[in-house]
N, CA, C and O atoms as CSV, one atom per row, in Angstrom:
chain,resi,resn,atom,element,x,y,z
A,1,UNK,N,N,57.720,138.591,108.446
A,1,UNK,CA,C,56.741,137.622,107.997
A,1,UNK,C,C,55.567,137.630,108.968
A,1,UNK,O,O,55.702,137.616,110.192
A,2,UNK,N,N,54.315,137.656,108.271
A,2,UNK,CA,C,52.653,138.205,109.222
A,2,UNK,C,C,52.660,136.681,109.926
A,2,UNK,O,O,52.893,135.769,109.134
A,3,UNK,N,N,52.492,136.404,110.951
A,3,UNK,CA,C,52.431,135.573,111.263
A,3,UNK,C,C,50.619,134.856,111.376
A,3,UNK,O,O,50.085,135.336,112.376
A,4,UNK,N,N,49.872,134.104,110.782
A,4,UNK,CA,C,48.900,133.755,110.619
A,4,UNK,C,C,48.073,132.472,111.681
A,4,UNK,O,O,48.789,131.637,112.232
A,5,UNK,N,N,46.666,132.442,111.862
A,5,UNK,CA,C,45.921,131.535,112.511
A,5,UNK,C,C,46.427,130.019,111.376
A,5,UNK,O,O,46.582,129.968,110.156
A,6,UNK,N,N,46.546,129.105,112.299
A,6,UNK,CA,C,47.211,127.447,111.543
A,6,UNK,C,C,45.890,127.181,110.838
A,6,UNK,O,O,44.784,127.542,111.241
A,7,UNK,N,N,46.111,126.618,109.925
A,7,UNK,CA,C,45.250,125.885,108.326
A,7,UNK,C,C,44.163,125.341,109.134
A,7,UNK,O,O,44.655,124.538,109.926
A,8,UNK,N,N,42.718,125.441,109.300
A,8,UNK,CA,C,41.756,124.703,109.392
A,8,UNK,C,C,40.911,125.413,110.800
A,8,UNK,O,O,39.916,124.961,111.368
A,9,UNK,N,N,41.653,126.607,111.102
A,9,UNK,CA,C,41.333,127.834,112.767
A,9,UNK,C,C,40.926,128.573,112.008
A,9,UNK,O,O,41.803,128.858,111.193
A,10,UNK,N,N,40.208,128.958,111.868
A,10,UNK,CA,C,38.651,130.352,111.978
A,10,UNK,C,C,39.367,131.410,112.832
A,10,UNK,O,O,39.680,131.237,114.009
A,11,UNK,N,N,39.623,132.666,112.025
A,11,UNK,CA,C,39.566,133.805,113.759
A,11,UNK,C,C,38.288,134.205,113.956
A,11,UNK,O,O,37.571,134.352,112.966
A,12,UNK,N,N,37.859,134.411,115.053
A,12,UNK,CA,C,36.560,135.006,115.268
A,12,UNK,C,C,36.728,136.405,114.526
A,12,UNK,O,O,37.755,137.081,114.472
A,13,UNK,N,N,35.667,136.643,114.050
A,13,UNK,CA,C,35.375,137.952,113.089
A,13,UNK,C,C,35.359,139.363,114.635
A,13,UNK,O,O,34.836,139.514,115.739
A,14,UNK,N,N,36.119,139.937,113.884
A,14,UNK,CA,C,36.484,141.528,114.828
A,14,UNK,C,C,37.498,141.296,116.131
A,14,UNK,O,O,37.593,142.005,117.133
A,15,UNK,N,N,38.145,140.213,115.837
A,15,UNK,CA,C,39.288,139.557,116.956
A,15,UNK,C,C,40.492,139.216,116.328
A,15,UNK,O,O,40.811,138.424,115.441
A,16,UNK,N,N,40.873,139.752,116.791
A,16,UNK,CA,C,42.823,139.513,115.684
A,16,UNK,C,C,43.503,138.471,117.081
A,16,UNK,O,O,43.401,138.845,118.249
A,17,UNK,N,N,44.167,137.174,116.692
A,17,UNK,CA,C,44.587,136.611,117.056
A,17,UNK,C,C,46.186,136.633,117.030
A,17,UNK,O,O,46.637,136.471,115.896
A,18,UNK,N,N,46.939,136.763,117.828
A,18,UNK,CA,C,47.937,136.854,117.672
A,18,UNK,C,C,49.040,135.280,117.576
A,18,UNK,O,O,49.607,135.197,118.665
A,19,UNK,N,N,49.301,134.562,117.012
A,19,UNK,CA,C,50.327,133.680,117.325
A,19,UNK,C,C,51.701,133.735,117.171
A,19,UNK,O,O,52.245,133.991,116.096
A,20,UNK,N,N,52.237,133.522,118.127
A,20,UNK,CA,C,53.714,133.418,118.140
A,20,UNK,C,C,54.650,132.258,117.946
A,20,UNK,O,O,54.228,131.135,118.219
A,21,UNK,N,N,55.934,132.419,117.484
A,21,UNK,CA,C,56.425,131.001,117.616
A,21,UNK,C,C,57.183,131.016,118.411
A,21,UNK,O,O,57.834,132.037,118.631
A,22,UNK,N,N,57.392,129.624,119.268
A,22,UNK,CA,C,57.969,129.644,120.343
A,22,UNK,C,C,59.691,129.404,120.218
A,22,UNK,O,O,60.336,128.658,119.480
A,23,UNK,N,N,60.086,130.301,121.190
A,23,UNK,CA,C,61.421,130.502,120.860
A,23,UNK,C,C,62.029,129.283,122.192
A,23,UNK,O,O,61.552,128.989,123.288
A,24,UNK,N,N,63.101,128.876,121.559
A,24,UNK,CA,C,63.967,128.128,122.446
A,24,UNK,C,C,64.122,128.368,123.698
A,24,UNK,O,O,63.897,127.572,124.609
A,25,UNK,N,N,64.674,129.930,123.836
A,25,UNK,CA,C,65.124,130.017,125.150
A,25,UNK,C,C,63.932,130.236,126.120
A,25,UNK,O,O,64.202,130.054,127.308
A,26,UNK,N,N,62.584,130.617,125.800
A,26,UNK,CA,C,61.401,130.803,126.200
A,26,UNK,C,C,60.678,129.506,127.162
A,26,UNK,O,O,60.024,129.576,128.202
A,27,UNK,N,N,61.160,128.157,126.221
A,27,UNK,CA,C,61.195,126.698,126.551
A,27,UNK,C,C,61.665,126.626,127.929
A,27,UNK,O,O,61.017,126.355,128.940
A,28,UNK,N,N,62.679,126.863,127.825
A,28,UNK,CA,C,63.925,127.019,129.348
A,28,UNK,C,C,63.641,127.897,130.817
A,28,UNK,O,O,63.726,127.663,132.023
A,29,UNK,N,N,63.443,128.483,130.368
A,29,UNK,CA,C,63.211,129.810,131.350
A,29,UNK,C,C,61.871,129.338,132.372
A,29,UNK,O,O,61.613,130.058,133.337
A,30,UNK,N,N,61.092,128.176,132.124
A,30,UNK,CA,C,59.900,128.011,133.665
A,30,UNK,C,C,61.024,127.166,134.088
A,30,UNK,O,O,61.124,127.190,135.315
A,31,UNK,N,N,62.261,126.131,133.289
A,31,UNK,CA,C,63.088,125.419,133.786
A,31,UNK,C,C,64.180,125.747,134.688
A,31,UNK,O,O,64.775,125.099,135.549
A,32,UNK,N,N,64.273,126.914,134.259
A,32,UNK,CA,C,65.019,128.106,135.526
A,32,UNK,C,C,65.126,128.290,136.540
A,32,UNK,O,O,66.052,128.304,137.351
A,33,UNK,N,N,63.368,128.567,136.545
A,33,UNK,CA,C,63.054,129.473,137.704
A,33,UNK,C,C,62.642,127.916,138.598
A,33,UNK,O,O,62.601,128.039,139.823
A,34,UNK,N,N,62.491,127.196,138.304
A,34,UNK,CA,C,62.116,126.121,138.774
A,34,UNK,C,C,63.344,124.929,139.327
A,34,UNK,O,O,63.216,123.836,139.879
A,35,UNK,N,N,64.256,125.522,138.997
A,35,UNK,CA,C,65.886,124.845,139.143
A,35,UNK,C,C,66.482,125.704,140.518
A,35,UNK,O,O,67.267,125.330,141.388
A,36,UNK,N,N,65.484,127.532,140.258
A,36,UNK,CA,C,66.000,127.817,141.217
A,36,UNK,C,C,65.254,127.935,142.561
A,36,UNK,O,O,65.714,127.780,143.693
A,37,UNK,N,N,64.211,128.190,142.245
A,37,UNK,CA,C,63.528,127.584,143.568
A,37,UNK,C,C,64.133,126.166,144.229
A,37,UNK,O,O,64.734,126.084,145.301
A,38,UNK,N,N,63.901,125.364,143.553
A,38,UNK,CA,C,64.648,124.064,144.151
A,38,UNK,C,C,66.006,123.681,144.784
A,38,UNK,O,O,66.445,122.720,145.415
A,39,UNK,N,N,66.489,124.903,144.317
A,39,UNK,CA,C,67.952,125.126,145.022
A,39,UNK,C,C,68.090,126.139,146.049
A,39,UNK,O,O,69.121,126.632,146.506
A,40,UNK,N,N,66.832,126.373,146.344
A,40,UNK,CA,C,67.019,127.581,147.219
A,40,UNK,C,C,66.224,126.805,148.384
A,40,UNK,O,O,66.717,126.847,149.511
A,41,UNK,N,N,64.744,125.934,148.136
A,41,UNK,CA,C,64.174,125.139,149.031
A,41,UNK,C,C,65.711,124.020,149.481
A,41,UNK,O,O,65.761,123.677,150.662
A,42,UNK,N,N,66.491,123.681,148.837
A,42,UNK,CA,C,67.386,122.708,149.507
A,42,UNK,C,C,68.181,123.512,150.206
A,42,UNK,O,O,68.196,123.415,151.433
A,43,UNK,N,N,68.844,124.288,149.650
A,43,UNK,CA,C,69.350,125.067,150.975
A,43,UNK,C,C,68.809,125.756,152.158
A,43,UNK,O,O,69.666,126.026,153.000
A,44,UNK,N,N,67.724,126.073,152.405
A,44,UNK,CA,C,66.934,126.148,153.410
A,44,UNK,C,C,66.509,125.030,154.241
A,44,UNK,O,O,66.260,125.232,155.429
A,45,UNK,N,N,66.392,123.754,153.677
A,45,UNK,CA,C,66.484,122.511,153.900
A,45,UNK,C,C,67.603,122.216,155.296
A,45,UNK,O,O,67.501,121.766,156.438
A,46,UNK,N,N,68.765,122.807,154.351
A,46,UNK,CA,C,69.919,122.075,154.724
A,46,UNK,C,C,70.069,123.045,156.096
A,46,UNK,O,O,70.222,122.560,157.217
A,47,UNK,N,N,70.001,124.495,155.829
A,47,UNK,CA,C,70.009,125.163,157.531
A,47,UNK,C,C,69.271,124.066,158.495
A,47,UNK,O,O,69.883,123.251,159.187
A,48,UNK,N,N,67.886,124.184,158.422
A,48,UNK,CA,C,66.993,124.098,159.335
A,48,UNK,C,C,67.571,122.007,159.896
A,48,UNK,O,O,67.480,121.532,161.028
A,49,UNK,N,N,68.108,121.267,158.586
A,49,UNK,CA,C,68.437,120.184,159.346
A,49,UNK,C,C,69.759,120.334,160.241
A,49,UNK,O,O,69.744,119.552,161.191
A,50,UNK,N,N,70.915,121.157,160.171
A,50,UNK,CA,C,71.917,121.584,160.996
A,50,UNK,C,C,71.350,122.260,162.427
A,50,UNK,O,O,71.974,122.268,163.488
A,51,UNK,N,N,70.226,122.734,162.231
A,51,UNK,CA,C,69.410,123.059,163.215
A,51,UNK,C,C,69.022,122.635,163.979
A,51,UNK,O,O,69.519,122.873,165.080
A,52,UNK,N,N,67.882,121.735,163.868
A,52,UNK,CA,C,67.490,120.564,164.318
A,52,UNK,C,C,68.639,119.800,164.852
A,52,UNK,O,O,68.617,119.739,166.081
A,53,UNK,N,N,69.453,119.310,164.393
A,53,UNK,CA,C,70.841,118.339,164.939
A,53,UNK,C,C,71.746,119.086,165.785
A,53,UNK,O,O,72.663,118.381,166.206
A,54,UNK,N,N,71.772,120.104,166.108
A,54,UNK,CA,C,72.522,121.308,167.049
A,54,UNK,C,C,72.008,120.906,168.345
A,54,UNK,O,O,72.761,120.735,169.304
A,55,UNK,N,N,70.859,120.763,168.401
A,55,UNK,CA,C,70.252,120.953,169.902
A,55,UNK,C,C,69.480,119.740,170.380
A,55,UNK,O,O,68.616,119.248,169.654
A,56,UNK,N,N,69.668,119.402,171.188
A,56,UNK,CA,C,69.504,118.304,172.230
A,56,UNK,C,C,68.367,117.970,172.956
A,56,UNK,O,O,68.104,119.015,173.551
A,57,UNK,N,N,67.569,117.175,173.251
A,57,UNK,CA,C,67.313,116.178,172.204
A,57,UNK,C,C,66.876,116.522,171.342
A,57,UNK,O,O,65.971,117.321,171.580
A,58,UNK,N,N,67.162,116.196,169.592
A,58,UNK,CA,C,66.071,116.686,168.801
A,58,UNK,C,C,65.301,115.182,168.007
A,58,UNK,O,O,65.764,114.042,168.044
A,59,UNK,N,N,64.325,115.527,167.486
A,59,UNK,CA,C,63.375,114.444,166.793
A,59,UNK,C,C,63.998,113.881,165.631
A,59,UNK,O,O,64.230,114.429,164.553
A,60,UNK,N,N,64.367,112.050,166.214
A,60,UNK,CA,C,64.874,111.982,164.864
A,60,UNK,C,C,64.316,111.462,163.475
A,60,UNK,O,O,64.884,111.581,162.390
A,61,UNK,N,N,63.159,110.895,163.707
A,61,UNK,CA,C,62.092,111.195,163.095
A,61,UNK,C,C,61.976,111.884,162.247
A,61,UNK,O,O,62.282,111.478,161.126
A,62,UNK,N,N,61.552,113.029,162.404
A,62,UNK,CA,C,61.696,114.718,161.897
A,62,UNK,C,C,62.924,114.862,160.703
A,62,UNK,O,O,62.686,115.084,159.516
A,63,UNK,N,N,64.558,114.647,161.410
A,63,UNK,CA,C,65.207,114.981,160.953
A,63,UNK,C,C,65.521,113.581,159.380
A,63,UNK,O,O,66.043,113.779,158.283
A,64,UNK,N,N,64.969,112.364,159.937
A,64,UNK,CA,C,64.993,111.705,158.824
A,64,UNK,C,C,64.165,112.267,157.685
A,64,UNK,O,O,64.614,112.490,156.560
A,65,UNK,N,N,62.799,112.495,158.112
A,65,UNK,CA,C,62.047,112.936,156.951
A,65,UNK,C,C,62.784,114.235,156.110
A,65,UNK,O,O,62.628,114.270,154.890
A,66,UNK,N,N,63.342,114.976,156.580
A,66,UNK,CA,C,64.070,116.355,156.258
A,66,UNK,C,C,65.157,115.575,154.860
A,66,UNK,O,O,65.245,115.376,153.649
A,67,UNK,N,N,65.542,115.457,155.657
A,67,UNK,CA,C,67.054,114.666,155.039
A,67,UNK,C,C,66.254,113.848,153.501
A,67,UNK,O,O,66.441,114.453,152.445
A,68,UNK,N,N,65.631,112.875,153.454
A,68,UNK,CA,C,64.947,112.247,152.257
A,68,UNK,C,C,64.324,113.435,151.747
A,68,UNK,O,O,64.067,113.310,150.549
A,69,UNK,N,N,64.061,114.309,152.127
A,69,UNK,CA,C,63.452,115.487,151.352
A,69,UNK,C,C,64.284,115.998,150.491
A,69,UNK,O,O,64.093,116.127,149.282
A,70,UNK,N,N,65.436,116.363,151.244
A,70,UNK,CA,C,67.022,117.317,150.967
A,70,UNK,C,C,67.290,116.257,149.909
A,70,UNK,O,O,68.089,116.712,149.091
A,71,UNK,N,N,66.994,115.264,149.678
A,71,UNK,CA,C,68.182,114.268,148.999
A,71,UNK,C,C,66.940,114.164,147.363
A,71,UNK,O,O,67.324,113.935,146.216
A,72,UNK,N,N,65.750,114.370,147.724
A,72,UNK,CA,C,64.472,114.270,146.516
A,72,UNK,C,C,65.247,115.498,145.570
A,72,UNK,O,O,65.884,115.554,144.518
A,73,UNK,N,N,64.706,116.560,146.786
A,73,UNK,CA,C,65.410,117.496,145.622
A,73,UNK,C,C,66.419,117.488,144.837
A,73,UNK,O,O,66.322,117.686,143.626
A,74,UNK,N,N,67.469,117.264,145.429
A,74,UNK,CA,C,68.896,117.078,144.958
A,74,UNK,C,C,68.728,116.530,143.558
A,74,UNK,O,O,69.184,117.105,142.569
A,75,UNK,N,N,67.876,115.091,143.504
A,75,UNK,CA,C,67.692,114.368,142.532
A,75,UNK,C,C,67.081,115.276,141.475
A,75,UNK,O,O,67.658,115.264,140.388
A,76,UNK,N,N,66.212,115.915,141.579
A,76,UNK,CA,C,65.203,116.990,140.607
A,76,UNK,C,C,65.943,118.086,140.523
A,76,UNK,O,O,65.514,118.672,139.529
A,77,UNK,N,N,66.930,118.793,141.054
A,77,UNK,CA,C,67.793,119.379,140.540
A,77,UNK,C,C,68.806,119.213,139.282
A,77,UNK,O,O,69.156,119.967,138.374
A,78,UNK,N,N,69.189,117.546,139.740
A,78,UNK,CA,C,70.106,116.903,138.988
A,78,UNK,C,C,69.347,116.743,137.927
A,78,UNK,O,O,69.661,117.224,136.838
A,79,UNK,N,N,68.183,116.000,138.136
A,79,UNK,CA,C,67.440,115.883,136.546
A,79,UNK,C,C,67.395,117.349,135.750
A,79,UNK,O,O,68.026,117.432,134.697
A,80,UNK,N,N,66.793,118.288,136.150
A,80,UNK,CA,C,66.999,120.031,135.815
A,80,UNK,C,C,68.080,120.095,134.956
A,80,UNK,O,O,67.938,120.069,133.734
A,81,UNK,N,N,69.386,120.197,135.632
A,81,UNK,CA,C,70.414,120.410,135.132
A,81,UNK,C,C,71.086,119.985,134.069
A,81,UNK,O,O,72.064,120.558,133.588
A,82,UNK,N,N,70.434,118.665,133.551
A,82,UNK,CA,C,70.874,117.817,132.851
A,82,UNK,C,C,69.970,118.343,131.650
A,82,UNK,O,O,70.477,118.359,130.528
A,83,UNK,N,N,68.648,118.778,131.825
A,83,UNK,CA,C,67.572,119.016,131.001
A,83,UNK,C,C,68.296,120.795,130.113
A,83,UNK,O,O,68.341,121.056,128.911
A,84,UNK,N,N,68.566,121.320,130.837
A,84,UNK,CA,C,68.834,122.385,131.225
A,84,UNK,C,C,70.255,122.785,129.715
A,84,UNK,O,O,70.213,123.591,128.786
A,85,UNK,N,N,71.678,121.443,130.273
A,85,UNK,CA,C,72.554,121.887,129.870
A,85,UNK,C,C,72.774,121.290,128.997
A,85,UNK,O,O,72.750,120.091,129.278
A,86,UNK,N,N,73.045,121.529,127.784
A,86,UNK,CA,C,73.484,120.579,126.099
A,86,UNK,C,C,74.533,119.680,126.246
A,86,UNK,O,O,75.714,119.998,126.393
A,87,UNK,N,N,73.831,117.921,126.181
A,87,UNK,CA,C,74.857,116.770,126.197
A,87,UNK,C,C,76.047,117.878,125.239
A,87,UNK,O,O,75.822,118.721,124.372
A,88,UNK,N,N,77.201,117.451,125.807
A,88,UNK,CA,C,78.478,117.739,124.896
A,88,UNK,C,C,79.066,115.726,124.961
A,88,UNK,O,O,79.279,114.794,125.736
A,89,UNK,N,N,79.065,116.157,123.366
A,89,UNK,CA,C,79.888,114.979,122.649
A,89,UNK,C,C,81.683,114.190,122.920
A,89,UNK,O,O,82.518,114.010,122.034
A,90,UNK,N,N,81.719,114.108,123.286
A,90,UNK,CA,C,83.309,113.892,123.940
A,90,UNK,C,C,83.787,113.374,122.495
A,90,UNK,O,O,84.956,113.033,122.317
């Protein structure tokens, strides 16, 4: 099936417009890559605060802000995941 410009769009004359329809899994996939970055920034997170807390004196300051960081993400992961995986019906 030709897939066509929507009811009331003009193509510009000598310009073929292509539209596509958007596929499901296409939807998902910036949700991905974006689930996995975020899981990869928290675990890098999580070294560098074991880090910081290893050695003597360290800033605790510092390591609070880290930690509320580690714990943001977590949350935006969790939201991700939830976005991510199909409620199942019990």
């Amino acid at each position: 099936m030709p897939l066509r410009a929507p009811e009331g769009k003009a193509q510009a004359p000598g310009r073929q417009e292509h539209y596509r329809r958007a596929h499901p899994m296409d939807d998902l996939e910036p949700l991905r890559r974006k689930l996995e970055a975020l899981k990869t920034e928290h675990r890098d997170l999580d070294d560098v605060i074991e880090r910081i807390g290893a050695k003597l004196p360290f800033d605790q300051l510092q390591l609070q802000r880290l930690k509320k960081r580690k714990l943001q993400i977590k949350d935006q992961i969790a939201k991700l995941e939830s976005q991510l995986l199909p409620d199942i019906i019990a």
